[in-house]
N, C-alpha and C positions, 0 to 999 in steps of 0.2 A: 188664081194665084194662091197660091202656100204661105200660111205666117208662119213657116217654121224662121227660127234666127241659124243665121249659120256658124258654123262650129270652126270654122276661121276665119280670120280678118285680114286684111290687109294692111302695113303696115310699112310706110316709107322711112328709109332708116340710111344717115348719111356718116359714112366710116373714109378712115383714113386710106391709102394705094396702101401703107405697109399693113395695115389691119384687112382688107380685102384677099390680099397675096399671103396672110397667115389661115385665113379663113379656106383660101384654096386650097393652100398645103396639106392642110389637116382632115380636106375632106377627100382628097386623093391620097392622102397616105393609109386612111383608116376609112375603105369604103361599105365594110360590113356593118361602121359604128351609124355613118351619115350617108348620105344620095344626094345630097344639094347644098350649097349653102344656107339656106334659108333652114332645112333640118337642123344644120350646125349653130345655127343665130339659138331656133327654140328650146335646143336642150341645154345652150353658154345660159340663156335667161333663167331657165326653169331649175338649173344649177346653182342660178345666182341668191333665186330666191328659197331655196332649198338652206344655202349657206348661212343668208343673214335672218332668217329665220330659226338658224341652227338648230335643223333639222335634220340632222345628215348623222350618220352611222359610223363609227369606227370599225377599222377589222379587228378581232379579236385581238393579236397582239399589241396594234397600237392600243389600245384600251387596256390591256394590262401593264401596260409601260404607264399609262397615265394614271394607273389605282396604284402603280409601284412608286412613281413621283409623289402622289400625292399623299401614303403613308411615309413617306421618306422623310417630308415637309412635316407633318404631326408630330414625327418623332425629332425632326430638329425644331422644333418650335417646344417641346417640352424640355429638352437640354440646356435651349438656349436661358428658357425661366429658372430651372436649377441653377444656373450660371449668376443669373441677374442674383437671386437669392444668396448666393454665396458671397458673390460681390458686393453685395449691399452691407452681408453681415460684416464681411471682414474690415469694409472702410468704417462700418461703426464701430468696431470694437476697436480701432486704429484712431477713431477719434476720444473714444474714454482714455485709453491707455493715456493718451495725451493729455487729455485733461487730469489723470489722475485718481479716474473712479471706477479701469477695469476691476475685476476679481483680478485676472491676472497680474497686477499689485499687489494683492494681497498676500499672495504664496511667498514673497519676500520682505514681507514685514520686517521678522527678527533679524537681518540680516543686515548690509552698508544701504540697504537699496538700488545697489545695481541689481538689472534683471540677469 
């Protein structure tokens, strides 16, 4: 007897009649990719854990659409700070004037005090 371990297992696995009948379609529609169902189960699993592992490869375009999103996002995240900045100034300078102690009072000193 050989102790080698074997390089498959067996593995009982219990699916839905609509998930069986998707498994057949796909393995008769694309028989270059699969030869059995059981083909089709190990490369859905070895996919899955490719996925949540995220481990998987973009094509070249989808990856440059995603460095193009993601500078896009940089550059609206530094507008949006200028934004805040501007707005911040302006409601304070919106509350001196109010109270009485912008400069912008000042430049109408000698005058009635209308601005």
């Amino acid at each position: 007897m050989s102790n080698r371990k074997p390089t498959i297992c067996r593995l009982n696995l219990r699916i839905s009649p609509d998930e069986q009948n998707q498994i057949k379609y796909f393995v008769a529609t694309y028989p270059d990719k699969w030869t059995s169902a059981n083909e089709f189960v190990r490369t859905a699993i070895e996919n899955y854990i490719v996925f949540l592992n995220r481990d998987y490869h973009l094509p070249a375009p989808q990856q440059e659409r995603v460095n193009q999103l993601v500078d896009a996002m940089i550059v609206l995240s530094g507008r949006v700070g200028a934004l805040e900045e501007v707005l911040t100034s302006s409601f304070g300078e919106l509350m001196r004037v109010t109270r009485g102690d912008s400069y912008l009072l000042d430049y109408c000193n000698g005058e009635d005090g209308e601005l």
